[in-house]
N, C-alpha and C positions, 0 to 999 in steps of 0.2 A: 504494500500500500504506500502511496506517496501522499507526503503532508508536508505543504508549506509556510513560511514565516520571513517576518523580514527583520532585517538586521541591519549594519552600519559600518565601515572602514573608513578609519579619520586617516586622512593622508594629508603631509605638511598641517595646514590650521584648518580645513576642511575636510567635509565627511564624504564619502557617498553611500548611499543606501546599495545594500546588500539582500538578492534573495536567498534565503536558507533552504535548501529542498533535500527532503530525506525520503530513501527507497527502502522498504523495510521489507526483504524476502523472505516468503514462510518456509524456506528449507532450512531446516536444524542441522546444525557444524560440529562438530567436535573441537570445530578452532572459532577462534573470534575472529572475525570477517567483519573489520570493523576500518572502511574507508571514507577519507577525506581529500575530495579533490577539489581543485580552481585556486591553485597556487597557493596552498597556506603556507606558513612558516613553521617555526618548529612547536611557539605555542599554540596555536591553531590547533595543528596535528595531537599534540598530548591532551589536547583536550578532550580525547576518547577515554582517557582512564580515569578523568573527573567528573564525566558524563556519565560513564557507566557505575562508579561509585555513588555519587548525587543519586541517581534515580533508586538504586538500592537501597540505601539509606533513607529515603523518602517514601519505602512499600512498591517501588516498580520494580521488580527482577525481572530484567530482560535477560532473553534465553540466545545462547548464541547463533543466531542466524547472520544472512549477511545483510549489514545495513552500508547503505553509503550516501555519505551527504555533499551534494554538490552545493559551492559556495559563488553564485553567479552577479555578475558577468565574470567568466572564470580567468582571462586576459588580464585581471588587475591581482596585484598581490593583497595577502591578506593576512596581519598580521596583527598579536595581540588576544588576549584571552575573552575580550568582548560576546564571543561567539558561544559561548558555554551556554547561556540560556537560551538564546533560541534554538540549538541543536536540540538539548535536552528536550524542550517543548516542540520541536517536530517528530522527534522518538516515539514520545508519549500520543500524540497525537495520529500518528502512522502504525501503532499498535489500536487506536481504538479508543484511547484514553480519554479525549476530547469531546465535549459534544458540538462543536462548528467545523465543519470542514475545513474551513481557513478563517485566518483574519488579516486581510489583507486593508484594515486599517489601524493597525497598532504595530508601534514597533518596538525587537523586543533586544536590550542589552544586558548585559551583567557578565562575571566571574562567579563561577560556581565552588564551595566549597565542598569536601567530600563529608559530608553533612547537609547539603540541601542547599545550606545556607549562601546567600548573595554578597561577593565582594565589591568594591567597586570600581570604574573603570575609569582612564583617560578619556579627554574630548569628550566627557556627555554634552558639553555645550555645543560645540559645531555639530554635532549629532541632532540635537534638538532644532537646530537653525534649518540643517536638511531636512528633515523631516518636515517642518512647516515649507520649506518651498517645492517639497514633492507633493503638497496636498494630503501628507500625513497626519492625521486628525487626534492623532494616541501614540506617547513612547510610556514604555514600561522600563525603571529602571531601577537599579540598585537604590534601598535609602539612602545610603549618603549621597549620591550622586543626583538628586531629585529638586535642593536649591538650585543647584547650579542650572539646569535643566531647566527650570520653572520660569528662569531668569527669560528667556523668550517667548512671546506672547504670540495668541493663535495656535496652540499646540495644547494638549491638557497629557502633564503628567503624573502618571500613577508610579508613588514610591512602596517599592516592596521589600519582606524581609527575605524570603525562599523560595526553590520552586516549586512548594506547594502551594504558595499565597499566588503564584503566576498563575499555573493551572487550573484553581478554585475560582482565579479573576476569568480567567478566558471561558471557561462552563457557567459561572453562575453571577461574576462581578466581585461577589466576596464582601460586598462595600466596604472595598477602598475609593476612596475619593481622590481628586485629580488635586494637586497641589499648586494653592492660590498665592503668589508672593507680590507685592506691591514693590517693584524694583526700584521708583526713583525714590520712595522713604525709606529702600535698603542704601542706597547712594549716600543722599544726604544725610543719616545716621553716620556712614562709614566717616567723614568728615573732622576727624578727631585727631588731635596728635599728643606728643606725649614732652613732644620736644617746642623749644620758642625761640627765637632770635633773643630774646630779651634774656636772655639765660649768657649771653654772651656780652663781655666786657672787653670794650676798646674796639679793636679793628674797623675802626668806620671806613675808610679806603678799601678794605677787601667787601663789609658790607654793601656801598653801594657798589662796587664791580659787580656781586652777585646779585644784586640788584636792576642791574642792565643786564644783566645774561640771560635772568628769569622773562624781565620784559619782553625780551628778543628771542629768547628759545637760540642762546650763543653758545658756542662747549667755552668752556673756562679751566684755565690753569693756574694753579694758585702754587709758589715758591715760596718756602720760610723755613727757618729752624725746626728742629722735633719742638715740641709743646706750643709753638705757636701758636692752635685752632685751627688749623685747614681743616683735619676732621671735624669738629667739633662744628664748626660754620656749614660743611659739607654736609653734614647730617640734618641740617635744621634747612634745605633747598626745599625739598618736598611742603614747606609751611607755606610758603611764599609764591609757587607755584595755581596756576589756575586750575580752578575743582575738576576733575574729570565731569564731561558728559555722560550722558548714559550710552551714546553710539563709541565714545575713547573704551571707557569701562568695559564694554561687552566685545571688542576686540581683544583689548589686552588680558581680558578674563578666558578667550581663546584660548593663546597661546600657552598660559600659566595652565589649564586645562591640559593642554596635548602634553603638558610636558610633565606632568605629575605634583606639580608645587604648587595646587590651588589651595586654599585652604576650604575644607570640605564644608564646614560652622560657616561660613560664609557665605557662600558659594556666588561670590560677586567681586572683582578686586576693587573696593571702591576708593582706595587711594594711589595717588601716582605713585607706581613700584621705584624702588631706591636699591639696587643692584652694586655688591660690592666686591664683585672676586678678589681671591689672593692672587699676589705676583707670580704663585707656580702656577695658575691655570693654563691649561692646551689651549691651541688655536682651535681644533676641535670644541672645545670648552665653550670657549670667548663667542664663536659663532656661531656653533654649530655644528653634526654633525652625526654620522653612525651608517650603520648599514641603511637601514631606514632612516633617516634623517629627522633630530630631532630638534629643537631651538636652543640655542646657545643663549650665555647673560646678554649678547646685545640685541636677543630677541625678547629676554623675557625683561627687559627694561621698555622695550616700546614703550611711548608717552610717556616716560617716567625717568630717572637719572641713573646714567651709569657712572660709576663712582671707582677712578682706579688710583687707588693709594700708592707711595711709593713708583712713582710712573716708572724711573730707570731701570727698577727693579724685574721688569716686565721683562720677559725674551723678543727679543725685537722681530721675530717672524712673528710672535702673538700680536703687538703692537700693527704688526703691518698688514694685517691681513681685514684691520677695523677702518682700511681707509675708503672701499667702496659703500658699508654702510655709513659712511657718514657723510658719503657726498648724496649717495640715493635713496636712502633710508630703508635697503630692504638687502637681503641677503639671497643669496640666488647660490644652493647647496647642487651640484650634479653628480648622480653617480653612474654606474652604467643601465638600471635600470630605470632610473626619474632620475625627476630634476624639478627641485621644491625649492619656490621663493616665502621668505619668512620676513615682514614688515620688522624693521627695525629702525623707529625714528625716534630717538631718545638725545637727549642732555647731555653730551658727555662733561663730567667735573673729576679733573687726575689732581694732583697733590704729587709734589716731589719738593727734595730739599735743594739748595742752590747749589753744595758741592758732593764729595763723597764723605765729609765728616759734618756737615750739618749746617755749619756756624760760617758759611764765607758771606762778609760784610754784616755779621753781629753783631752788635753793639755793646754786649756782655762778654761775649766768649770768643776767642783768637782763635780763630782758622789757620790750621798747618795745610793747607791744600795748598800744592801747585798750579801756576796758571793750566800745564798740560794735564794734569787729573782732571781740573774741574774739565777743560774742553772734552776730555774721554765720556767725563760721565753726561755731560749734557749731550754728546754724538751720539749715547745711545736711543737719544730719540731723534727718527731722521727728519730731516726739513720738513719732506712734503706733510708729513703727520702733525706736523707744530704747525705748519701753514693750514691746515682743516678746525686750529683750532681759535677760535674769536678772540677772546679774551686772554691775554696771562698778566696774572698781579702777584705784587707782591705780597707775603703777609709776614710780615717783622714780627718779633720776640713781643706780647704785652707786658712793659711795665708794671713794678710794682701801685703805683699811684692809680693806674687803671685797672687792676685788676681788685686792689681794695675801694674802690669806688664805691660811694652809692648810690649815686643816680642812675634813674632806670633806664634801662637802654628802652631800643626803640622795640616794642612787642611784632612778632611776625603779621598779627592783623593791619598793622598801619602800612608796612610794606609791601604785603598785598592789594592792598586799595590800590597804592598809583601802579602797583602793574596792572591792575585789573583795566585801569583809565587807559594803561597805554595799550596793553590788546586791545579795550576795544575799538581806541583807535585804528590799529592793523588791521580788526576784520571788516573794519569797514572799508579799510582804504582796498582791499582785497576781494570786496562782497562780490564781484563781477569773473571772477576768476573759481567757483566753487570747483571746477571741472580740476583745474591744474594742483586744488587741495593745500593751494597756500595758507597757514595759520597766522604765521607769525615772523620778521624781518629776515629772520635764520634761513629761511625755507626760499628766498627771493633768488633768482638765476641772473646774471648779467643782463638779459633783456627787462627785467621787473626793475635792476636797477636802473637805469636808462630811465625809465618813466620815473620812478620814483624818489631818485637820489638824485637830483639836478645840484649843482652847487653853482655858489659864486663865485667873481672871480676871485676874491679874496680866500676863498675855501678853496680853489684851485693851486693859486701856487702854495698856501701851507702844505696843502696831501705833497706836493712835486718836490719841494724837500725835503719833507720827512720820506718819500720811495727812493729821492737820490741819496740823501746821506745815511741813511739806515739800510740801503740795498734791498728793498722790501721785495717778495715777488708779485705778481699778477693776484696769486689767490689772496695775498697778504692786503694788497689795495682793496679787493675785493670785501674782506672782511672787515677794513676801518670803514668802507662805506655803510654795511650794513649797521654797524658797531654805532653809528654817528648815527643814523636812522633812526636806532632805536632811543638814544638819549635822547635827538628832539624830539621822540613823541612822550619819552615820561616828561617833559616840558610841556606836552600842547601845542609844541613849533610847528607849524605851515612849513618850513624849508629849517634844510640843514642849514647851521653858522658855523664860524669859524669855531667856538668854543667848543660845537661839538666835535667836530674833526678834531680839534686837540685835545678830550680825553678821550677819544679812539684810540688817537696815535702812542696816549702814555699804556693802554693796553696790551701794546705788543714789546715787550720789555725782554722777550725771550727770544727774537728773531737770531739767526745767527751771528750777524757781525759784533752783537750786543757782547760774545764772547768771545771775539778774533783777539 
């Protein structure tokens, strides 16, 4: 007897729907003739001894005949334990177990434990997303995977504990209920932080740099001694940054999905992720990668900041291999089977110190570093990688005086506000461009600047020597433009001035001849 069901395979940060169709022969074996064909993988395949365990353990002893489950369209790979529940629930049903012939509106996923019971799986969200644009009307998924799931509207999902709560569902309903989540008051809840600007004494100079960077959606590099703040400052970005949408939130809640580090209590990422690998991380790591390919930190930062401490620290093929996501914002992984692109449009904010002993130009502590050390260890970041980056400042040692202060620094709500004022300058000035998905000054191509970075002539010769005496490149012009853009707009400026070209130009303090 044949019984089918449908199922799901997330490839890259999207799904496609799967049919499940199981052939259940009444000849009796002495062997188990127990096959799975249309490309599965190794978990796929094992999943015949979880299946046949689950169902025993639940009161189904199946006898050994020969069963075989085709997993169609059989041309795409399939990989991943997702397939455990609907196999199961085509068995049972191709024995007879079932009272519907099919339900070719419900879809069904889970991990099966050898107990019945239901684990859960990667990508219930882009699962859910297909399903609603296949006219899928019902997914059945593991409980914990049932917020996240819920998170898309025009689908109704039912969260279950085992596969007997499945097959009680599909005979008689069971009453379980479809689970109702109000996503934008899941949003706005998530809204919380734990950290504040205002927790932070002194660095006004590196404050507002980060301040312009937020505005502008610019990478920044911040230089100073250990105990400086760069981490400290770095960690409190996420405050000051604009609230995800619910369209940012349910992409980057994708990704975090396919890749196993959603958090399940959630099942929403409703604050901009804050990504901070160590210096041994692979390039593999950083971007991406596997036999099936899965998202690297500078995928699972989309919308949200990558954070690399210690920059020199880094192996400089890992370093190099971040420079086409940050000029395109997407990662493009090929193997010889596929070739999956992964949105990678993130923040980047690195931290390194100025020499290889900490203290060169301290104001406290004497630097034994050689001019040729320090130039070794700044070459181990190469130009073009320093030229992707907007911003570098510097962040000096704080003072005892500033650091016993008591006046209150400035709270991360008030610097929020004027960036908020200067997006929405940007998305207005932008509004006519939705297709090209500019957000924010960072995102602008030399033709945007053109329209929009006009200067004077007084703003002209300043840029022409600061690129002749500082030997700036092409990217590097390109970036004080942007850089200046966005200081006149936290001003409210109609047109760039001179003054903002010149804290542009105090921004790139890391260019190379800065060290010749």
């Amino acid at each position: 007897m044949l019984y089918k069901t449908l199922s799901a395979a997330v490839y890259g940060i999207d799904a496609n729907i799967i049919e499940v169709e199981v052939d259940v022969s009444g000849i009796k074996t002495n062997e188990d003739h127990f096959h799975t064909v249309g490309l599965p993988d190794a978990a796929v395949r094992e999943s015949r001894d979880r299946v046949r365990s689950a169902l025993k353990n639940c009161g189904y002893d199946i006898p050994p005949t020969h069963i075989t489950i085709n997993l169609a369209p059989a041309d795409i790979r399939k990989e991943g334990s997702g397939f455990d529940l609907p196999m199961a629930l085509s068995i049972v049903g191709a024995y007879g177990g079932l009272t519907r012939k099919d339900v070719p509106d419900c879809l069904f996923v889970g991990e099966l434990s050898l107990d019945g019971g239901l684990r859960s799986v990667r990508g219930a969200l882009p699962i859910a997303i297909e399903a609603r644009g296949k006219k899928i009307s019902r997914i059945v998924v593991p409980e914990a995977n049932a917020r996240e799931a819920a998170m898309v509207g025009g689908v109704e999902v039912f969260p279950v504990k085992s596969l007997l709560d499945v097959i009680h569902f599909v005979n008689s309903g069971n009453g379980i209920k479809a689970l109702k989540i109000d996503s934008e008051a899941l949003l706005s809840e998530a809204q919380h932080f734990v950290v504040d600007f205002k927790d932070v004494r002194g660095q006004q100079t590196a404050k507002r740099a980060l301040e312009v960077a937020c505005a502008g959606g610019h990478n920044i590099l911040m230089i100073g001694p250990p105990g400086s703040g760069k981490t400290m400052l770095s960690k409190r970005i996420p405050t000051i940054l604009p609230p995800f949408t619910f369209e940012e939130a349910l992409e980057t809640t994708k990704i975090h999905s396919v890749a196993g580090v959603l958090d399940q209590g959630a099942g929403l990422v409703g604050l901009r992720p804050f990504r901070s690998p160590h210096h041994t991380i692979s390039d593999a790591g950083l971007i991406g990668g596997g036999i099936v390919p899965r998202p690297g930190e500078v995928s699972l930062a989309h919308n949200g900041v990558l954070f690399l401490d210690e920059l020199p620290e880094f192996p400089r093929n890992v370093l190099e291999v971040m420079r086409q996501p940050l000029e395109d914002g997407t990662v493009c992984i090929a193997r010889a089977s596929m070739s999956l692109t992964f949105p990678a449009r993130f923040m980047l904010v690195a931290a390194m110190n100025p020499c290889p002993c900490g203290y060169f130009n301290d104001r406290s502590r004497e630097c034994h570093c050689t001019p040729a050390m320090i130039q070794r260890y700044i070459a181990k970041i190469s130009g073009p990688l320093l030229d992707r980056i907007d911003i570098h400042i510097d962040v000096p040692a704080v003072n005892y005086k500033e650091m016993r202060s008591t006046t209150q620094a400035e709270p991360s709500a008030q610097i929020l506000e004027r960036i908020m004022k200067a997006r929405a300058i940007q998305s207005k000035r932008f509004e006519g461009m939705k297709r090209e998905k500019l957000y924010c000054n960072a995102q602008m191509s030399p033709r945007h600047m053109r329209t929009f970075c006009d200067l004077s002539p007084d703003c002209e010769r300043l840029l022409e020597r600061a690129m002749t005496q500082q030997g700036l490149s092409a990217r590097a012009h390109d970036r004080i433009l942007k850089v200046a853009r966005t200081v006149a707009d936290l001003e409210a400026a109609e047109s760039i001035e001179p003054k903002h070209i010149a804290e542009a130009i105090q921004y790139r303090t890391l260019d190379r001849t800065f060290w010749a």
